[in-house]
C-alpha positions in Angstrom: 97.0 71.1 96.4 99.3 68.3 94.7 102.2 68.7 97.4 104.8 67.9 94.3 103.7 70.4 92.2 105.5 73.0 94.9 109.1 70.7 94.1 109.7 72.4 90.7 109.2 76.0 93.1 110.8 75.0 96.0 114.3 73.9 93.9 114.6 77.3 92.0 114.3 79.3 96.0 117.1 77.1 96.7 119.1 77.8 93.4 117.9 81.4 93.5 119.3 81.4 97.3 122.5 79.5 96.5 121.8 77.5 100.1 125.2 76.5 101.0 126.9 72.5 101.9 126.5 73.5 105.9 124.5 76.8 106.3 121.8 77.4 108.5 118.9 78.6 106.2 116.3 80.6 107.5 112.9 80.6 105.9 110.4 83.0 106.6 106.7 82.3 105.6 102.7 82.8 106.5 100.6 80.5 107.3 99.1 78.5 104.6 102.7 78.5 102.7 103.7 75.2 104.3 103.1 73.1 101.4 106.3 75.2 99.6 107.9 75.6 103.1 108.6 72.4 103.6 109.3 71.3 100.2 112.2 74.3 100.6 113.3 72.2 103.6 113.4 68.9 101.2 115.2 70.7 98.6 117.8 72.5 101.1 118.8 69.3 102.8 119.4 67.7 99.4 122.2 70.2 99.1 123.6 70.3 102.0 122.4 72.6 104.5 122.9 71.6 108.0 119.6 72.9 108.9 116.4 74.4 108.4 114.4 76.7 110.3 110.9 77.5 109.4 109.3 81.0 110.8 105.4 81.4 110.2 103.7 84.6 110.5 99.8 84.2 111.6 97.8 87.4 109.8 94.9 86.0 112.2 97.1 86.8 115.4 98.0 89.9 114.0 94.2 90.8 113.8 93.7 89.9 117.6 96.4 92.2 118.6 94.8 94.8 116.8 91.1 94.4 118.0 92.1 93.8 121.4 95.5 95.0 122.2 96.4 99.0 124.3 97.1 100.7 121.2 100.2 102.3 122.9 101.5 98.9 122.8 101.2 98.0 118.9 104.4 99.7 117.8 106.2 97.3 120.3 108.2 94.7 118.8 110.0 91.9 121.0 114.0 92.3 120.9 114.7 88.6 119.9 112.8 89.1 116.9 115.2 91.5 115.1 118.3 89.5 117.2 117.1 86.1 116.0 118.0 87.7 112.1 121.0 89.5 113.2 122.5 86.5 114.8 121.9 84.6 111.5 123.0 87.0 109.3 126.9 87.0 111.4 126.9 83.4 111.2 126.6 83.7 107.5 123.3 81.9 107.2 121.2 81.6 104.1 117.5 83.0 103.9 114.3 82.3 101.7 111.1 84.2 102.1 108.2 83.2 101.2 105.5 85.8 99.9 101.7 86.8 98.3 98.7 86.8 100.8 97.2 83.7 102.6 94.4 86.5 104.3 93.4 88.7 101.9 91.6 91.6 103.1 92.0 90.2 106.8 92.4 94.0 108.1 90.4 96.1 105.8 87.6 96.8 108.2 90.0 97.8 111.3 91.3 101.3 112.0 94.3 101.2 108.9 95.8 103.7 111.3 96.3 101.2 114.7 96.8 98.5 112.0 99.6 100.2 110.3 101.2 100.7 114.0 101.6 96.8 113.8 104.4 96.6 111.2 105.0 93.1 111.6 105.8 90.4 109.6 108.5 93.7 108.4 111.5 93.9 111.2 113.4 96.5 111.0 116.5 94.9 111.0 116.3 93.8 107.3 117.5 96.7 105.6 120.3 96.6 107.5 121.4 93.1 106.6 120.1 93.9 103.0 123.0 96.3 102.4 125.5 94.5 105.0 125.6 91.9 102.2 126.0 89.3 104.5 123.2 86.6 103.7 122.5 85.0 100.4 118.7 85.3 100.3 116.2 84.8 97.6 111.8 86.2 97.8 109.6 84.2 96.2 106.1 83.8 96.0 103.6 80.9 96.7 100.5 79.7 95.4 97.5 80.3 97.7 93.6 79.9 97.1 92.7 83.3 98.9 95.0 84.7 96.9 93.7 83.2 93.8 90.0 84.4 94.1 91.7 87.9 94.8 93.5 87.8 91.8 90.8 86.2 89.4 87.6 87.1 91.5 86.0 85.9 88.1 86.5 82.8 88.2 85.6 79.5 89.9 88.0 78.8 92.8 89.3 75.6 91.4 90.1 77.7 88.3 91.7 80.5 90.0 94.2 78.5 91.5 94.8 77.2 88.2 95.1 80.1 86.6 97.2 81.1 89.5 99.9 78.2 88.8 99.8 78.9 85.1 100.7 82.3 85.6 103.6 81.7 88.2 105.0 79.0 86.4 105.2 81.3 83.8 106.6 84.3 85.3 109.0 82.2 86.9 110.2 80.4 83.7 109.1 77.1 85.4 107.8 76.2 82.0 111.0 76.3 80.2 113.1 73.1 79.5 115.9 74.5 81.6 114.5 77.0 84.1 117.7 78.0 85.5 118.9 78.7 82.2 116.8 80.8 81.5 117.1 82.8 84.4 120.9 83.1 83.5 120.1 84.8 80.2 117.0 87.0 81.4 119.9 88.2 84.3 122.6 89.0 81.2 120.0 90.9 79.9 119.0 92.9 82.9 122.7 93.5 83.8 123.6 95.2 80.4 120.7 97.4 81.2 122.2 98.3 84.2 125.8 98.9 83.1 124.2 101.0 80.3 122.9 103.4 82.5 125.8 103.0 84.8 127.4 104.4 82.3 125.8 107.6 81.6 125.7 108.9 85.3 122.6 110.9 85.4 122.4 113.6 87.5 119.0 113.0 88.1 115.9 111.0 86.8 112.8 112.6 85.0 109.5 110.2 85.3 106.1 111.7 83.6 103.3 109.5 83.3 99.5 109.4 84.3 99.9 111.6 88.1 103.4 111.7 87.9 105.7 114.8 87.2 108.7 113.5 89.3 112.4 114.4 89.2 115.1 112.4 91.8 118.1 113.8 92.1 121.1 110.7 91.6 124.5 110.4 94.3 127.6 111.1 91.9 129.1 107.6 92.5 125.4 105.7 91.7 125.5 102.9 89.9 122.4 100.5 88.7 122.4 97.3 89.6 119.7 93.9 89.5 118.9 90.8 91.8 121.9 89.1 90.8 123.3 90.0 94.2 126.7 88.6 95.9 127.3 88.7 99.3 130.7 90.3 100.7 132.6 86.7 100.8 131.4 86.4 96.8 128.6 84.2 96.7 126.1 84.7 93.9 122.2 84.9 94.9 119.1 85.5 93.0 117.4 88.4 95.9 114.6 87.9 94.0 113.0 85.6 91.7 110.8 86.6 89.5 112.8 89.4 89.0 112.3 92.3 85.9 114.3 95.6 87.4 117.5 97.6 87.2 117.6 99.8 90.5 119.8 102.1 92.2 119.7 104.4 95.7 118.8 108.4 95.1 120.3 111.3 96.5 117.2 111.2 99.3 116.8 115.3 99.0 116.6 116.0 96.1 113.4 114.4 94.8 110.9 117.1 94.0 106.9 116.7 92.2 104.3 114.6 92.5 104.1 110.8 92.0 100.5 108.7 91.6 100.6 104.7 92.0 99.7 102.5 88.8 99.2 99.5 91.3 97.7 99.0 94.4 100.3 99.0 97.1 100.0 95.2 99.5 101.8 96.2 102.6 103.7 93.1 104.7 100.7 92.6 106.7 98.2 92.1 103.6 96.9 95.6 104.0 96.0 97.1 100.3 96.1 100.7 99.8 94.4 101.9 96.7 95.2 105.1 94.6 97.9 106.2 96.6 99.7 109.3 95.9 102.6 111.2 97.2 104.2 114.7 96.9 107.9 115.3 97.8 109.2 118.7 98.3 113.4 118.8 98.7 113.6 115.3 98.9 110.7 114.5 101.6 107.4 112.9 100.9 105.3 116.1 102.9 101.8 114.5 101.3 100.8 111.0 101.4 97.5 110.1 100.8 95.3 107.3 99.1 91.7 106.5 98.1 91.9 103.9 101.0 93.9 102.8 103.9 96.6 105.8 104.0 96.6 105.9 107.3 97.6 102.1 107.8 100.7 103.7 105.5 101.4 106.9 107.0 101.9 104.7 110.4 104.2 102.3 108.8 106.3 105.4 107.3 106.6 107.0 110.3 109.0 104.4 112.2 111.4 107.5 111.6 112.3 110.3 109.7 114.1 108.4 106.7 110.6 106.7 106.1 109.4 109.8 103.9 112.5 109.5 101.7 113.4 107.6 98.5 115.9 104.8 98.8 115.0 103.2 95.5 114.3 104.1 91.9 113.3 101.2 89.5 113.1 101.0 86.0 111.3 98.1 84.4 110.8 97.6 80.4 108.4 95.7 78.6 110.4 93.1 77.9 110.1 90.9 81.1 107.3 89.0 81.8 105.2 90.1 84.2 103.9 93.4 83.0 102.6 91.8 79.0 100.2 89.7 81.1 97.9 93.0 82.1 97.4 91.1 85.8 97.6 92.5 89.2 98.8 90.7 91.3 98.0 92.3 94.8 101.6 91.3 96.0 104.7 94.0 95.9 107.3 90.8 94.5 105.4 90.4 91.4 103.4 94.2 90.9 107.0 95.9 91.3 108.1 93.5 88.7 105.4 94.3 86.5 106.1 98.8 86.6 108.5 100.7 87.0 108.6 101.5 91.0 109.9 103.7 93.6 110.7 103.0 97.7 110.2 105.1 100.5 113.2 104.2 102.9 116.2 102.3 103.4 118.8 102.9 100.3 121.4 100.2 99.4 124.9 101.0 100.3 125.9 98.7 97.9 124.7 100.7 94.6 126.8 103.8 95.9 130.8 104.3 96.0 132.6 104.8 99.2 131.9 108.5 98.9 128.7 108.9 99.5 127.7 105.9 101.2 127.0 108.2 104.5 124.5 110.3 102.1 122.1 107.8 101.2 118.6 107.1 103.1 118.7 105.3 106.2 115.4 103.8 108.0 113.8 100.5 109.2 111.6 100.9 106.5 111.6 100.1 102.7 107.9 99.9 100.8 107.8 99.9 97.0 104.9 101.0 95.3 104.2 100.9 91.7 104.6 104.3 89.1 104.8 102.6 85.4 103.0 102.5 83.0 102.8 102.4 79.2 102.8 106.0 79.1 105.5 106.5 81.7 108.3 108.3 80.0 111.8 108.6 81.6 114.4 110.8 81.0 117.8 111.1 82.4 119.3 114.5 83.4 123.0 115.0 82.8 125.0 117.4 85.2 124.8 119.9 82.3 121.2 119.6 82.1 120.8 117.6 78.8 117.7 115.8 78.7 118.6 112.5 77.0 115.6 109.6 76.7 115.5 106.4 78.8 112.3 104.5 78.5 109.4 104.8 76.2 106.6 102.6 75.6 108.4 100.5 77.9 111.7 100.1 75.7 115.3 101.1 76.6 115.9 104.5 74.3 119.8 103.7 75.5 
């Protein structure tokens, strides 16, 4: 792969980042990313940073530990990992993470159950510096050729890459004149979708679509929100880039039915779990199962209580550009962006008020998984029980 060709990439992590004159910038990534890693580095030092620290993440050590390890001893995680981010978030450091597979399919004929004990690369830690607001951070993805023939089994390998790029550059508006442009109008678009339902303050959230027949109860002070984060000091960051969603935090018990995934769910680890689905009863996911690999989920879940709860609802229209191309991706940064999603775990304390900030979902873990599709209809629920349309077909109703 033409090393420049990650440049174009690497400078809109930075811009979606914000990397600061001075930081410390942290970027986490897997092996067989370095080409965009260290054109990150390039692009950080040209504005400034006052250093750059590169984490990889072997999926091949990972399967060693599984094979070979005491499986009392998979759920262990070394202090200093968690400490290392912690330390960096107080000292106001900035932090890209690099995403999509390198290993495809590296786990799939292991026990998804001892697997799933392994939660690494995911640290527990990060939901808690997610809604301290402390580090400007960005998530994008990277080009990979075992991702590619995942994506477009189809095709050639030297085509799938291709195809790969093609699709990237589109979804991340690389193609465009004036990428970063563009993002700023796609993000105006997605923040009046936001403050529209903001607005209404649904009680709760109606979602009907193939397997699903879910209601979530809302928190009274919720508010919908995007990617166009700000830390506490005030500085703007793209969390996520490509980016399609308007999200809030649930009330996490009062989510009641049954959902089915449109999408198969890529854990951290590379694991894919197909047809998963889940039934809550007062706000707790009491059924989780899958047409593979649940067990590698249910393990990953069960890092505490709080895993079987919501902390995330996402709505996603038709008008980004993920979803028109029909593609799945196998990678949660791009598939979420694609469908309308939910998360079991962590809430964000930012998308509540002061009052019930103590009420939303608290656990070291947060996994999206994919619920949209064309037929998904939403509704919003007002306090008096008024049933007023949200999405159809993928379009706004409000």
């Amino acid at each position: 792969m033409d090393p420049a060709r990650f440049r174009p990439l690497a400078e809109l992590a930075v811009h979606g980042a914000n990397v600061q004159p001075g930081q410390i910038l942290l970027v986490t990534a897997a092996l067989g990313h370095e080409p965009l890693a260290r054109e990150i580095a390039a692009a950080a030092y040209d504005r400034g940073a006052a250093f750059v620290d590169v984490s990889y993440f072997d999926p091949h050590v990972k399967r060693a530990r599984v094979v070979h390890a005491d499986p009392e001893t998979l759920e262990f995680v070394p202090p200093w990992y968690g400490q290392r981010l912690l330390e960096h978030a107080e000292g106001r450091g900035a932090h890209i993470a690099v995403t999509t597979p390198t290993a495809p399919g590296l786990l799939d004929d292991l026990d998804p159950e001892l697997s799933g004990r392994d939660r690494l690369p995911y640290l527990s830690e990060i939901p808690e510096i997610v809604s301290e607001q402390t580090t400007n951070w960005c998530v994008v993805p990277c080009p990979h050729p075992e991702w590619a023939k995942l994506v477009y089994p189809d095709l050639p390998d030297g085509e799938a890459l291709e195809e790969l790029w093609r699709a990237l550059e589109h979804v991340l508006r690389l193609d465009e004149a004036d990428p970063r442009g563009a993002w700023e109008e796609r993000m105006e678009t997605l923040n009046g979708s936001a403050a529209r339902l903001s607005e209404r303050r649904f009680d709760a959230i109606e979602l009907r679509g193939p397997g699903t027949d879910l209601r979530i109860g809302m928190l009274p002070s919720h508010r919908w929100v995007t990617a166009d984060f700000r830390t506490r000091g005030g500085l703007r960051h793209f969390a996520n880039l490509p980016t399609e969603e308007v999200f809030t935090t649930p009330d996490p018990a009062r989510t009641e039915g049954s959902v089915a995934s449109t999408r198969p769910l890529v854990l951290s680890d590379g694991t894919t779990v197909d047809g998963l689905r889940v039934r809550f009863e007062q706000g707790r996911a009491v059924d989780v199962d899958a047409d593979a690999r649940a067990d590698a989920l249910r393990s990953q879940l069960s890092v505490d209580e709080g895993g079987f709860r919501l902390g995330e609802v996402a709505l996603v229209d038709r008008g980004g550009r993920i979803g028109p191309l029909g593609t799945v991706f196998f990678d949660t940064l791009l598939d979420e962006n694609s469908a309308s999603h939910i998360a079991l775990g962590s809430g964000f304390a930012f998308t509540v008020g002061d009052d019930d900030v103590d009420r939303i979902n608290r656990s070291g873990a947060h996994i999206d998984f994919m619920i949209g599709a064309p037929e998904l209809e939403v509704d919003g629920v007002t306090a008096s029980g008024e049933r007023v349309p949200v999405l159809r077909g993928g379009d706004w109703q409000i």
